[in-house]
Each structure stands twice: as C-alpha cells, then as structure tokens.
TITORTOR-345165 format. One record per residue (C-alpha): x, y, z. Coordinates in steps of 0.001 Angstrom, whole numbers, padded with zeros to 6 digits, always signed. Example, Ala and Ser with C-alpha at 12.3 -4.5 7.8 and 13.67 -1.06 7.14 Angstrom:
<nodes>
+012300-004500+007800/+013670-001060+007140/
</nodes>
This chain:
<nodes>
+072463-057784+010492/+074122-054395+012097/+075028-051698+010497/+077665-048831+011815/+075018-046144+011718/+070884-046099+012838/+069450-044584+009419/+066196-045106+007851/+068425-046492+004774/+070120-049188+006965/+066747-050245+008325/+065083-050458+004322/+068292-052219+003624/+067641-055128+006527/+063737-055356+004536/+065296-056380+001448/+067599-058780+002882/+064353-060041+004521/+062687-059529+001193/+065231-061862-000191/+065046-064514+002571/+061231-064189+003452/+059292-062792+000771/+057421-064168-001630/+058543-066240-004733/+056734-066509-008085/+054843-070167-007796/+055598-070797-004242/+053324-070069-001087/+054671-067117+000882/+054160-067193+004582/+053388-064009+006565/+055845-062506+008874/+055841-060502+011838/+058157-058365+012652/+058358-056453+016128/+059391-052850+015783/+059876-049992+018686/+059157-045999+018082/+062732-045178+017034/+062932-042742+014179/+064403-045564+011751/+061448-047427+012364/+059009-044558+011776/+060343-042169+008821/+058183-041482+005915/+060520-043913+003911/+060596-046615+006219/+056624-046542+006270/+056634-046678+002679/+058750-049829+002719/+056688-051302+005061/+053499-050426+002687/+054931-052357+000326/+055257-055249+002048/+052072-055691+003751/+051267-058272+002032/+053293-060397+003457/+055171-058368+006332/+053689-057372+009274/+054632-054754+011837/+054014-055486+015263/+054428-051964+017140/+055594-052207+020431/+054300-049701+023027/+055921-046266+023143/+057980-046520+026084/+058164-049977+027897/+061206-050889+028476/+060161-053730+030881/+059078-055237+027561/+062903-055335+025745/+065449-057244+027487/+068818-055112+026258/+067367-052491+028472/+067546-054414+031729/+071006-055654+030527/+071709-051989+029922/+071179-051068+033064/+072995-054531+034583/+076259-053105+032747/+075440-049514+033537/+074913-049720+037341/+077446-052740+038021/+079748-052383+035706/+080610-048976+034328/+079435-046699+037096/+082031-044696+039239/+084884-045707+036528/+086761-043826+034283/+088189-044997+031007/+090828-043545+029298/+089489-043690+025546/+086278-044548+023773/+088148-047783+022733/+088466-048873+026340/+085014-048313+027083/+084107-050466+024189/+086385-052964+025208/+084542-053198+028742/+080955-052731+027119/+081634-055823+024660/+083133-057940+027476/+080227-057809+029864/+077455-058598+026738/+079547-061144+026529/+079592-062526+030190/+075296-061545+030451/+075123-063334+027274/+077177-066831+028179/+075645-066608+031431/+071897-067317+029926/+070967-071021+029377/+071078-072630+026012/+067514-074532+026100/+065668-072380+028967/+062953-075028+029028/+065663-078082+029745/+065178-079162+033195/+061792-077403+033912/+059793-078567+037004/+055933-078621+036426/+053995-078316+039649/+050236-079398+039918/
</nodes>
C-alpha cells in the first residue's frame, strides 16, 4: 500500500487495512503480528502511538534502531542509484528524473533472484 503523501493519517490508514486483513475476528484465533517500524515522524506521532495502543493486543511494533541504515536495504539501493546513476547528470524536469529513478528500481529489482536459497552450496 503507498500513498502520495508520508502523514500520520496515511500510516493509521495502512493499520486498518491490516486491521481488516490481520486482526482479530469474533470466534476465530487471532495470531500476533509484528510489524517493523523506523523513527520517521509517521511512525512516531501522538496519533500513530495511539493506534498502535490499540492494537497491542495483537500488533506488535518492532522498532528499528535510530539510524542504521546498514539495516534497510532501499538505502544501499539509494545510494546504488544515487552514486551510479544520477550523479553528475542533469534532467530537464522532475518528470524525467522520475522516469530515470523508476527505471533503475526497476533494473536493481529484476536483477535480484527469485528463490535466493535455490542453488545454495552448504560447506562442512
């Protein structure tokens, strides 16, 4: 789920959808959920807590440390597309710039393997 803008609202909005996929039924058993969230302000307004609050019970936030970005992988791609693929170049519109953004995610992202574990070599 994206939305066009990073608000607190848009963020609530993504816990109900979860709410409605995920959370818990009258007469069946609800499983708990994690959910992995970083220090952005749409993670940590007063009415995004109090979402959260009311869904400990069966949602879990799992904070991720203040600033690692070793430990979120659009970062390193971020930097990929930033130091290979956008630096010294000049674009003559936002649009453009879009246009090159969305076609390297798109090259990093068919690039990865499918099954990551197919074809693994154990070594004893």
């Amino acid at each position: 789920m994206t939305s066009p803008t990073k608000r607190s609202t848009d963020f609530i909005a993504l816990l109900e959808r979860l709410d409605q996929i995920h959370g818990p039924r009258p007469g069946a058993a609800c499983k708990p959920v994690v959910i992995a969230l970083d220090n952005g302000a749409i993670h940590t307004s007063k009415a995004t807590r109090a979402a959260l609050e009311a869904r400990k019970h069966w949602l879990t936030p799992e904070w991720l440390a203040k600033y690692a970005p070793e430990l979120d992988d659009i970062e390193r791609d971020w930097k990929t597309i930033k130091t290979h693929h956008l630096a010294h170049k000049t674009f003559e519109n936002r649009d453009s710039l879009q246009a090159t953004i969305e076609t390297e995610i798109q090259a990093i992202n068919s690039s990865r393997k499918t099954q990551p574990l197919a074809k693994q070599r154990i070594s004893a």
